[in-house]
Every structure is written in structure tokens, then in C-alpha cells.
N, C-alpha and C positions, 0 to 999 in steps of 0.2 A: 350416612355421613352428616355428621350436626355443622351448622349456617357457619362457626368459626374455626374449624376445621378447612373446608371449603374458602373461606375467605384468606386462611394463611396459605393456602399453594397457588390460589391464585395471585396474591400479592408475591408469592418468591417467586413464579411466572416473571411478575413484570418486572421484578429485582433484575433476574435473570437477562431477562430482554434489553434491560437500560445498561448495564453492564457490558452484554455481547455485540448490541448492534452496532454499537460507533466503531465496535473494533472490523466489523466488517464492510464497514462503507469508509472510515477512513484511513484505515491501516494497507490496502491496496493502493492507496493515493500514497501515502507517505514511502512504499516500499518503488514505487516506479519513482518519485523523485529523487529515493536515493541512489536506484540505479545510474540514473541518469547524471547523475552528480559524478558519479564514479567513471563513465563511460568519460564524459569529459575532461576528469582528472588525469586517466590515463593516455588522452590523445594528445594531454599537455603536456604531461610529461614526456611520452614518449614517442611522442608525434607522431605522423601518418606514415602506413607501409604504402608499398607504390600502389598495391588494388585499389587502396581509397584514394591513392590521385588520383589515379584513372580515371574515376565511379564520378569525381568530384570536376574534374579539370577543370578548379581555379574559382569554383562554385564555393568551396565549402571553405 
């Protein structure tokens, strides 16, 4: 394998790499805050069942 051969898959390597990793260190971040967006959207709107008074009495 000739030296520019070898230096184009390692450069699509690191293409690859720049590309992927942000998706996996911040794309988990972004998918829990949107859960949590939504958890509170729906407690607002449709407010607490009694288990979570319960759980909560007066707490939450």
C-alpha cells in the first residue's frame, strides 16, 4: 500500500471520528434534557395522580 493511499483512510478515520463523537457524548445529553422537558410539561399539564402525592406529601 503506497504512503497516499494510507494517508487518505486515515484522514477519513479522523473525518469519521469528528463527525461521530460529538454525536455520542452530546446527543445523550440533549435526549435526557428533552425527556425531562417533557416529563414536566405533562405533570403541568395534567398535574399529579394521587401515588405521586403520596410519594411527594407536599415535598414536590
Amino acid at each position: 500500500m503506497s504512503a497516499s493511499i494510507h494517508f487518505e483512510i486515515t484522514l477519513a478515520f479522523i473525518e469519521v471520528a469528528a463527525v461521530f463523537l460529538p454525536l455520542f457524548v452530546f446527543l445523550p445529553k440533549l435526549i435526557q434534557r428533552a425527556m425531562k422537558a417533557n416529563v414536566d410539561a405533562a405533570i403541568d399539564t395534567f398535574g399529579k395522580n394521587e401515588h405521586v402525592k403520596k410519594m411527594c406529601s407536599g415535598r414536590c
